[in-house]
Backbone atoms as SQL, in Angstrom:
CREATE TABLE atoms (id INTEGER PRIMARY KEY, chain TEXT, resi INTEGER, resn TEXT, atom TEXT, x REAL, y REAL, z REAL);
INSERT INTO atoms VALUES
  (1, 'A', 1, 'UNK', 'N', -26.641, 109.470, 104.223),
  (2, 'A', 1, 'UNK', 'CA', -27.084, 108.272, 103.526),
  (3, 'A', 1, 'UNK', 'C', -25.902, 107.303, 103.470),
  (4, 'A', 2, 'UNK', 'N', -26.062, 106.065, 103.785),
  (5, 'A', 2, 'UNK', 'CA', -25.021, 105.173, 104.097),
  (6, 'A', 2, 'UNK', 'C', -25.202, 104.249, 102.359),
  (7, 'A', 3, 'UNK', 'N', -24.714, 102.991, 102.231),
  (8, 'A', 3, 'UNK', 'CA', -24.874, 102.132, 101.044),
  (9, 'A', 3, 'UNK', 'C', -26.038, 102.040, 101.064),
  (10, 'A', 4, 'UNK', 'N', -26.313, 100.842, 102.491),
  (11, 'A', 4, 'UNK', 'CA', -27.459, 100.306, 101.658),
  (12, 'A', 4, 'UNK', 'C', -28.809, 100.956, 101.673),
  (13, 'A', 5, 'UNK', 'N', -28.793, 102.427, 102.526),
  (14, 'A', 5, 'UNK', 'CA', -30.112, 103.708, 102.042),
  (15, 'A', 5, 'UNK', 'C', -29.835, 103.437, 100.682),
  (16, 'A', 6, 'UNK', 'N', -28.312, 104.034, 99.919),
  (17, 'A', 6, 'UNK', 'CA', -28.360, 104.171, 98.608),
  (18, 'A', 6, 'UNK', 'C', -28.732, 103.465, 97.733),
  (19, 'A', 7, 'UNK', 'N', -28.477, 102.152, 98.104),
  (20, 'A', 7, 'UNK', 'CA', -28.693, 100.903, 97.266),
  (21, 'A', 7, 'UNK', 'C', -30.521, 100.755, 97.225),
  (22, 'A', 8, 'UNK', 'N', -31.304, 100.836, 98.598),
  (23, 'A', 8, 'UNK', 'CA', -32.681, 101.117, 98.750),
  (24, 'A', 8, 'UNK', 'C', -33.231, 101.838, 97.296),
  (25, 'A', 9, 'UNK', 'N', -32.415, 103.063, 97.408),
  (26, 'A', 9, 'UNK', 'CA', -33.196, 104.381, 96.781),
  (27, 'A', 9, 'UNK', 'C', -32.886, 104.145, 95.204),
  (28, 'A', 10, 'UNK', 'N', -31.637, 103.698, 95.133),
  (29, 'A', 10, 'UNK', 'CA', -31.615, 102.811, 93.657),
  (30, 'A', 10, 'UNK', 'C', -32.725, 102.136, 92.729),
  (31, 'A', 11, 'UNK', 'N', -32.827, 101.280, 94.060),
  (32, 'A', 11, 'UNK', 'CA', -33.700, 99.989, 93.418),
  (33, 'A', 11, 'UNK', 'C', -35.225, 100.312, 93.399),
  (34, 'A', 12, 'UNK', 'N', -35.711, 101.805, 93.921),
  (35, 'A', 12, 'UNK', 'CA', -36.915, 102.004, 94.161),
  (36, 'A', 12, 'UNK', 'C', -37.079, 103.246, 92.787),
  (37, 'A', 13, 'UNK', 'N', -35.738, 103.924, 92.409),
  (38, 'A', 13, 'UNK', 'CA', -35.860, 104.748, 91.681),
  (39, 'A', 13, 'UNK', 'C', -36.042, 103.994, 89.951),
  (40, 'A', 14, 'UNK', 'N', -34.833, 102.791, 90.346),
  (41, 'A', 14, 'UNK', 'CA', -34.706, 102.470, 88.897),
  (42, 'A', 14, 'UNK', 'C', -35.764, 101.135, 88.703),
  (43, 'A', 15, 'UNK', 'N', -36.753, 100.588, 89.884),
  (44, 'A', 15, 'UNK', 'CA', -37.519, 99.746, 89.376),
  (45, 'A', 15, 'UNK', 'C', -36.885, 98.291, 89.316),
  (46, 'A', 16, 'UNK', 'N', -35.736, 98.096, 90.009),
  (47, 'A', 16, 'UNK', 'CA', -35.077, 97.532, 90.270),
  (48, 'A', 16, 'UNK', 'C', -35.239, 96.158, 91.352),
  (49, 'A', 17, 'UNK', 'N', -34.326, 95.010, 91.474),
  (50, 'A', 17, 'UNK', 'CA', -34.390, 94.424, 92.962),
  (51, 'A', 17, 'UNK', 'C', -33.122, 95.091, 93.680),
  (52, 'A', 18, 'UNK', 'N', -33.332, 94.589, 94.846),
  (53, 'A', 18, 'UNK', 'CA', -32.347, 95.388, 95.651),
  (54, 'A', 18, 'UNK', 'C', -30.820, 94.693, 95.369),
  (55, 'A', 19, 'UNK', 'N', -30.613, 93.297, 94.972),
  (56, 'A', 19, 'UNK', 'CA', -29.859, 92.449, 94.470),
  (57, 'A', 19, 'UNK', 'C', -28.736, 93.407, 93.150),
  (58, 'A', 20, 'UNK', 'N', -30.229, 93.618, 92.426),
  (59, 'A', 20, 'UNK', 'CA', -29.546, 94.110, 91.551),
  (60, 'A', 20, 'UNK', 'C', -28.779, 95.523, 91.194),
  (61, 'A', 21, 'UNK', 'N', -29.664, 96.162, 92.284),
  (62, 'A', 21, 'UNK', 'CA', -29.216, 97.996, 92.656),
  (63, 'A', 21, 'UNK', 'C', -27.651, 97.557, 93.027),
  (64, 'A', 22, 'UNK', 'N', -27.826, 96.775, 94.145),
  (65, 'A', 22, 'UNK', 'CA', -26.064, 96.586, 94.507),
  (66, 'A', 22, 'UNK', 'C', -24.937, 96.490, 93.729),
  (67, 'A', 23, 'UNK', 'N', -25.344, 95.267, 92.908),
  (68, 'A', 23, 'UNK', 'CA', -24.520, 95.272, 92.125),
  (69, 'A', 23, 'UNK', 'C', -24.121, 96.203, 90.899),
  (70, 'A', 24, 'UNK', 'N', -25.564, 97.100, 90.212),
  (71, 'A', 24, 'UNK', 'CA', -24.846, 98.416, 90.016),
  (72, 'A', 24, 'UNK', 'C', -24.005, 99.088, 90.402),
  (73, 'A', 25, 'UNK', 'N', -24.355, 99.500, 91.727),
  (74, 'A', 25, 'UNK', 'CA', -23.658, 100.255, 92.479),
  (75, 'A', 25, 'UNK', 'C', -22.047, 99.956, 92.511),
  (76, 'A', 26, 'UNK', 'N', -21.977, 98.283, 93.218),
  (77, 'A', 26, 'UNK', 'CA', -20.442, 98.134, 92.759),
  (78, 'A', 26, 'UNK', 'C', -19.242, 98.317, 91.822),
  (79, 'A', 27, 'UNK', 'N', -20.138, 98.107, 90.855),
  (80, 'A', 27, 'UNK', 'CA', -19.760, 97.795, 89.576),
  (81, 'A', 27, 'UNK', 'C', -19.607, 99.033, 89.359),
  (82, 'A', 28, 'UNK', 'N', -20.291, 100.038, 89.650),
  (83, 'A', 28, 'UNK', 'CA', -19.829, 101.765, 89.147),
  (84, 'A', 28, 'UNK', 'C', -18.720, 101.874, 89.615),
  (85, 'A', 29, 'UNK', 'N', -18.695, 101.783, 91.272),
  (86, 'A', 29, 'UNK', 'CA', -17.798, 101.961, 92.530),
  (87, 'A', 29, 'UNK', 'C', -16.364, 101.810, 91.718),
  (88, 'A', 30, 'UNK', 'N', -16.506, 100.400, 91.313),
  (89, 'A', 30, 'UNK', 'CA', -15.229, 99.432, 90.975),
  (90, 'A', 30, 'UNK', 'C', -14.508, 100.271, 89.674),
  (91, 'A', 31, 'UNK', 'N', -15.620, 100.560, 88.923),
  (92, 'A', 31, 'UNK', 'CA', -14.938, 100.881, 87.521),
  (93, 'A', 31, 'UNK', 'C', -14.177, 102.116, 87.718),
  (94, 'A', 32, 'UNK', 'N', -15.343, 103.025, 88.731),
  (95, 'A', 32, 'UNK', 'CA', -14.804, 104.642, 88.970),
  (96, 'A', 32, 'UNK', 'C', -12.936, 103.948, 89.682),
  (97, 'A', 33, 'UNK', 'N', -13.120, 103.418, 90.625),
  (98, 'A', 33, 'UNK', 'CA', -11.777, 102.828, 91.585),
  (99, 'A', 33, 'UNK', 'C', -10.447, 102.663, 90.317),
  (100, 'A', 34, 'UNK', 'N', -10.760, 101.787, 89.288),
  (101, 'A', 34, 'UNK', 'CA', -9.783, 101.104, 88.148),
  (102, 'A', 34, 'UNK', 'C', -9.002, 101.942, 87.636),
  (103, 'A', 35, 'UNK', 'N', -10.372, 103.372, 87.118),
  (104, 'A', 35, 'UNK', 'CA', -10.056, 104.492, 86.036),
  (105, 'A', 35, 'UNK', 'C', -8.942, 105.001, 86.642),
  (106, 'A', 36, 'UNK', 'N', -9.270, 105.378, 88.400),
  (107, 'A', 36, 'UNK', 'CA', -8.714, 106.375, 88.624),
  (108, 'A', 36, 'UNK', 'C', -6.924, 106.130, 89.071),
  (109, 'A', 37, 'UNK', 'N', -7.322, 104.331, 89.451),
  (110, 'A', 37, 'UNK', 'CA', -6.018, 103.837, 89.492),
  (111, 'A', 37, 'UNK', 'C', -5.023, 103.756, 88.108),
  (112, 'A', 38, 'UNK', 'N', -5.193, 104.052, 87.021),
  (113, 'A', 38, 'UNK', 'CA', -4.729, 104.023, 85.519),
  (114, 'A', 38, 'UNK', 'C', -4.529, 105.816, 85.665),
  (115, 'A', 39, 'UNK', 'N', -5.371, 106.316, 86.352),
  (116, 'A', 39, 'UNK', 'CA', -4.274, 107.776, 86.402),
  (117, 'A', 39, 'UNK', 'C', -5.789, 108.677, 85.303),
  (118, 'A', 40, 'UNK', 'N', -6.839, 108.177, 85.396),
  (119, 'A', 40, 'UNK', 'CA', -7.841, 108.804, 84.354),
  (120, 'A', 40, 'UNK', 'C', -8.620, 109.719, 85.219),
  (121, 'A', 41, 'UNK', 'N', -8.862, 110.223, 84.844),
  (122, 'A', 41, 'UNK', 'CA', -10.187, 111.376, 84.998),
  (123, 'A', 41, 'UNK', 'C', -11.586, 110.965, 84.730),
  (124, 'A', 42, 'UNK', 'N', -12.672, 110.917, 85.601),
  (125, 'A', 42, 'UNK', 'CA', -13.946, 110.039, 85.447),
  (126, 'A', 42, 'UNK', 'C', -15.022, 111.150, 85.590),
  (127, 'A', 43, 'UNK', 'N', -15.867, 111.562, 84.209),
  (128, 'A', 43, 'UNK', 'CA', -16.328, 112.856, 84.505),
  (129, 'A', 43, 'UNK', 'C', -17.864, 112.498, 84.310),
  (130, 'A', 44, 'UNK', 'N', -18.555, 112.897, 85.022),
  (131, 'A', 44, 'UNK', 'CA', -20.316, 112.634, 84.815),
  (132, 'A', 44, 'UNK', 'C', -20.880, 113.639, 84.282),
  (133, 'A', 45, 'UNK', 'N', -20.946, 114.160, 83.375),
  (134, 'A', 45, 'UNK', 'CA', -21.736, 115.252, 82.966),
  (135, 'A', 45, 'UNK', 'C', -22.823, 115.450, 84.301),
  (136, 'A', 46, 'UNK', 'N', -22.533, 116.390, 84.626),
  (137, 'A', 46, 'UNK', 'CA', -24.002, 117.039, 85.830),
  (138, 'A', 46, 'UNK', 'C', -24.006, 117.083, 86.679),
  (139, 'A', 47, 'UNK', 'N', -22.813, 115.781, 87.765),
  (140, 'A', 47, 'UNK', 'CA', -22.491, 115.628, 88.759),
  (141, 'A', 47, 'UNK', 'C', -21.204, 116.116, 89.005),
  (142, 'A', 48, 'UNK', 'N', -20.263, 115.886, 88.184),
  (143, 'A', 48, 'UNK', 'CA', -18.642, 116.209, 88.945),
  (144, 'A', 48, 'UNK', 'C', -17.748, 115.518, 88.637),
  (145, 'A', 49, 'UNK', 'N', -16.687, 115.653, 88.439),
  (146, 'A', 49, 'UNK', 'CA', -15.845, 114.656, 88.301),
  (147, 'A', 49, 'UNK', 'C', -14.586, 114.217, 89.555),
  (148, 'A', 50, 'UNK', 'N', -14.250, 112.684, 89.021),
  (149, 'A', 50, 'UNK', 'CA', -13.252, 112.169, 90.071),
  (150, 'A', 50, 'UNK', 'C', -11.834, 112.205, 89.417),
  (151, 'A', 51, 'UNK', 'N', -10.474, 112.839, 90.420),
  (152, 'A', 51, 'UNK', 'CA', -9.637, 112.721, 89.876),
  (153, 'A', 51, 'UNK', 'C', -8.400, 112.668, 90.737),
  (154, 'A', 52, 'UNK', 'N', -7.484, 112.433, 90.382),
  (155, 'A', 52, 'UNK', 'CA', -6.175, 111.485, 91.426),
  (156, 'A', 52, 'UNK', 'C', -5.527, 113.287, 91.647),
  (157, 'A', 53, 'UNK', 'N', -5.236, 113.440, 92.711),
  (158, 'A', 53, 'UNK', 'CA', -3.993, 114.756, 93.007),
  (159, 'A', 53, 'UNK', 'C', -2.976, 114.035, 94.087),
  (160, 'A', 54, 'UNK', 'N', -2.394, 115.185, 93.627),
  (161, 'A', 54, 'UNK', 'CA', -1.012, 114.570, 94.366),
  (162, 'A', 54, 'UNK', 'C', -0.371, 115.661, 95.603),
  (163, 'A', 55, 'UNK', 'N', -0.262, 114.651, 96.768),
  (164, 'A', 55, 'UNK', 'CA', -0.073, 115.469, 97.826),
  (165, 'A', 55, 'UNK', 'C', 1.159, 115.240, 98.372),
  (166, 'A', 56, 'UNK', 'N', 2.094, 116.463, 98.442),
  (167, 'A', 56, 'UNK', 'CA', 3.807, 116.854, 98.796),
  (168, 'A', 56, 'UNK', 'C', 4.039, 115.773, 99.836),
  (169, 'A', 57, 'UNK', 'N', 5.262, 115.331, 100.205),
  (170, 'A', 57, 'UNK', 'CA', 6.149, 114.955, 101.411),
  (171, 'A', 57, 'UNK', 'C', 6.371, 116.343, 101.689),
  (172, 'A', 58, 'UNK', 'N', 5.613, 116.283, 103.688),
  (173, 'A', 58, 'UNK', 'CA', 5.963, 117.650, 104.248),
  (174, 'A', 58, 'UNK', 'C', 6.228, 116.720, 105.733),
  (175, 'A', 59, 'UNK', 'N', 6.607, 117.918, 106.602),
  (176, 'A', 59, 'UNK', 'CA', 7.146, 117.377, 108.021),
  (177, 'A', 59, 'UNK', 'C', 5.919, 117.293, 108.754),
  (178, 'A', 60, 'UNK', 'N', 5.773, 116.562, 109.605),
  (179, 'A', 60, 'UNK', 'CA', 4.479, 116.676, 110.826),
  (180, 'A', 60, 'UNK', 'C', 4.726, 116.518, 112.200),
  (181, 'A', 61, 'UNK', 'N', 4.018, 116.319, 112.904),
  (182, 'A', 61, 'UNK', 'CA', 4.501, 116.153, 114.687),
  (183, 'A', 61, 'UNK', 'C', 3.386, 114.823, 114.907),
  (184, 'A', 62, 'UNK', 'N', 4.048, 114.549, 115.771),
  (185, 'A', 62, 'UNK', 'CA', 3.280, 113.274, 116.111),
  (186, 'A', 62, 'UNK', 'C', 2.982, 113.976, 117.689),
  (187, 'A', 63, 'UNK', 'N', 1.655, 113.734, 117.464),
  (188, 'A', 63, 'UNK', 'CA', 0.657, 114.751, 119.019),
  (189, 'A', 63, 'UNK', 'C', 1.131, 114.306, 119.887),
  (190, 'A', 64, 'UNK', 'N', 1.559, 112.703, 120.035),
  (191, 'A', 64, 'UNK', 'CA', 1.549, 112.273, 121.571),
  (192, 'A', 64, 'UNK', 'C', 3.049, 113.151, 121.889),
  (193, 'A', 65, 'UNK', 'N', 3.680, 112.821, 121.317),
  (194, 'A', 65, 'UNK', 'CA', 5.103, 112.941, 121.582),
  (195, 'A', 65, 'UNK', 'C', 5.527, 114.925, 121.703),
  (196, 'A', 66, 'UNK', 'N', 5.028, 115.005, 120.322),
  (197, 'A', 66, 'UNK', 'CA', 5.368, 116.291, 119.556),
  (198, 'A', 66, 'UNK', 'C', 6.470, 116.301, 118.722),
  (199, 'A', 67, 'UNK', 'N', 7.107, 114.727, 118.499),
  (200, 'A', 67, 'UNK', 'CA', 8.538, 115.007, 117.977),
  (201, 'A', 67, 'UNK', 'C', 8.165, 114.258, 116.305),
  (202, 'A', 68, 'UNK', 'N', 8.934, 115.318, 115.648),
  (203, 'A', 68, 'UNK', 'CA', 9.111, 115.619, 114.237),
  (204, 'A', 68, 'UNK', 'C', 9.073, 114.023, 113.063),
  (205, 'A', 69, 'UNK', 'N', 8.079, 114.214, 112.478),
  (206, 'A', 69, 'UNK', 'CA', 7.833, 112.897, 111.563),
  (207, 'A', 69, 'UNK', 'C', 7.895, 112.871, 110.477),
  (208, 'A', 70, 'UNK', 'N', 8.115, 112.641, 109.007),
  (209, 'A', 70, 'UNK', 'CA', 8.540, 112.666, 107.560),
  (210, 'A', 70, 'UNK', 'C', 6.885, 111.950, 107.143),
  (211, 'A', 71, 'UNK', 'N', 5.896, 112.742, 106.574),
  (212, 'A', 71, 'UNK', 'CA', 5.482, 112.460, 106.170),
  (213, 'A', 71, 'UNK', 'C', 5.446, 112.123, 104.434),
  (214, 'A', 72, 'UNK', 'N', 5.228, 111.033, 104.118),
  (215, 'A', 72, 'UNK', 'CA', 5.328, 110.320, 102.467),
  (216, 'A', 72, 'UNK', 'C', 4.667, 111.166, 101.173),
  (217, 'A', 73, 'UNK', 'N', 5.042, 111.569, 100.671),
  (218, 'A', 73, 'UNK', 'CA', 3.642, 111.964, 99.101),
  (219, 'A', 73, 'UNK', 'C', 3.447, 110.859, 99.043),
  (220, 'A', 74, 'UNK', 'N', 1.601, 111.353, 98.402),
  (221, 'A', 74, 'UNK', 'CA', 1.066, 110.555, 98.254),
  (222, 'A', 74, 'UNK', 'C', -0.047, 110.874, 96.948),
  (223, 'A', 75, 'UNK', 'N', -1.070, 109.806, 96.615),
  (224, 'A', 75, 'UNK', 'CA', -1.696, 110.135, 95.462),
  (225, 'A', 75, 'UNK', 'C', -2.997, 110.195, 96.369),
  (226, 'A', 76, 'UNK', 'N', -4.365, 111.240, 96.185),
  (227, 'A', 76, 'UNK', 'CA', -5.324, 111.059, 96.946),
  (228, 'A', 76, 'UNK', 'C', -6.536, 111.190, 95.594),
  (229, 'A', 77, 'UNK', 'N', -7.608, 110.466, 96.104),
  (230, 'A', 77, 'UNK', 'CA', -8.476, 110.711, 94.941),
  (231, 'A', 77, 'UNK', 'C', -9.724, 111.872, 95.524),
  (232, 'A', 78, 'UNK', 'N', -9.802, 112.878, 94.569),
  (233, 'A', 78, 'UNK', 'CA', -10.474, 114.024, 94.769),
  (234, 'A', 78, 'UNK', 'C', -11.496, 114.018, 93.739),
  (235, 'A', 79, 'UNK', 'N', -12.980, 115.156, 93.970),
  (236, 'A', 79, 'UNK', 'CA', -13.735, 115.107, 93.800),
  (237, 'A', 79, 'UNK', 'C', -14.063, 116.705, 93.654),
  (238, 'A', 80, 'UNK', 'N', -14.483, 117.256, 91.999),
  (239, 'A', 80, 'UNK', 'CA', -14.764, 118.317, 92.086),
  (240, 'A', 80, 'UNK', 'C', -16.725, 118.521, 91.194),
  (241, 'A', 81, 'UNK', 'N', -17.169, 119.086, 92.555),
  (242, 'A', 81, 'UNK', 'CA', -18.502, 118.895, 91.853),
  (243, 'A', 81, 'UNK', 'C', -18.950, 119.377, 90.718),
  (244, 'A', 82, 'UNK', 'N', -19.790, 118.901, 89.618),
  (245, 'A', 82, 'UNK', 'CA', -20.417, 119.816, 88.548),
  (246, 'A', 82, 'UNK', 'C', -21.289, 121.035, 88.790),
  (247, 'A', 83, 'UNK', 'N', -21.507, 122.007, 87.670),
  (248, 'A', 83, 'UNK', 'CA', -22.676, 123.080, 87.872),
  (249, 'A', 83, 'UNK', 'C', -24.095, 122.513, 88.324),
  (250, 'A', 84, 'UNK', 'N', -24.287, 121.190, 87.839),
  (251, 'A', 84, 'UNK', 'CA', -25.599, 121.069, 88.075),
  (252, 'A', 84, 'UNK', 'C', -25.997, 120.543, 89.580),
  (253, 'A', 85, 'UNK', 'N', -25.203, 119.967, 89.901),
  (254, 'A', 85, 'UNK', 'CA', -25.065, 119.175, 91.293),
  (255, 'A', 85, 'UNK', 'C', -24.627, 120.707, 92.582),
  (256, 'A', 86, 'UNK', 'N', -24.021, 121.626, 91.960),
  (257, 'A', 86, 'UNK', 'CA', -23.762, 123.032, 92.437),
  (258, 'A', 86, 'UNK', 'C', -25.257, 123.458, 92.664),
  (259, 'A', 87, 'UNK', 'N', -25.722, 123.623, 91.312),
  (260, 'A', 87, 'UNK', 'CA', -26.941, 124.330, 91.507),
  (261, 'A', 87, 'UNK', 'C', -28.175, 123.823, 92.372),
  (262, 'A', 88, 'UNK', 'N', -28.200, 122.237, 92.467),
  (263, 'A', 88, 'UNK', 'CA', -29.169, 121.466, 93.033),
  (264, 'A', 88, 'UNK', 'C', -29.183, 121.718, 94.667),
  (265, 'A', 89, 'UNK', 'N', -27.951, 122.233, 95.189),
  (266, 'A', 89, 'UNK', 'CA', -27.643, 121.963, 96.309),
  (267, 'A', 89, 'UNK', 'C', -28.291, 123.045, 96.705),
  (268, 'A', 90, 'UNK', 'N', -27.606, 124.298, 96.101),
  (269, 'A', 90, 'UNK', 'CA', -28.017, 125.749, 96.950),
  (270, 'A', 90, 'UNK', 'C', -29.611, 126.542, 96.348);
């Protein structure tokens, strides 16, 4: 499912225009984006929560070459699902 399926299924679920599904959607997008840039934890009861981890400076190879590269730490935003979104799946 790409956006605008999602944005579709929005606006058909919540009774919505499609105008306005979007801009839900953003507006979640954006807020989830803000939290996580402030270093917060964004938790949905049912679904999962979003949260910043932090990944080491380690060495790598660069394929073309094979010769040795310094890769940076970095902050990545991760995603651990809820029980209910667990259970829905399987």
């Amino acid at each position: 499912m790409n956006k605008s399926e999602l944005i579709d299924a929005i606006a058909k679920h919540a009774d919505i225009s499609k105008a306005a599904a979007g801009r839900a959607l953003d507006a979640t997008v954006n807020s989830i984006k803000n939290s996580l840039k402030k270093g917060d934890i964004v938790t949905l009861v049912g679904f999962g929560s979003f949260y910043v981890g932090k990944r080491t400076a380690r060495q790598g190879r660069n394929p073309r070459t094979g010769a040795a590269i310094k890769i940076k730490a970095a902050k990545v935003p991760k995603f651990r699902a809820g029980k209910a979104l667990k259970d829905s799946v399987n």
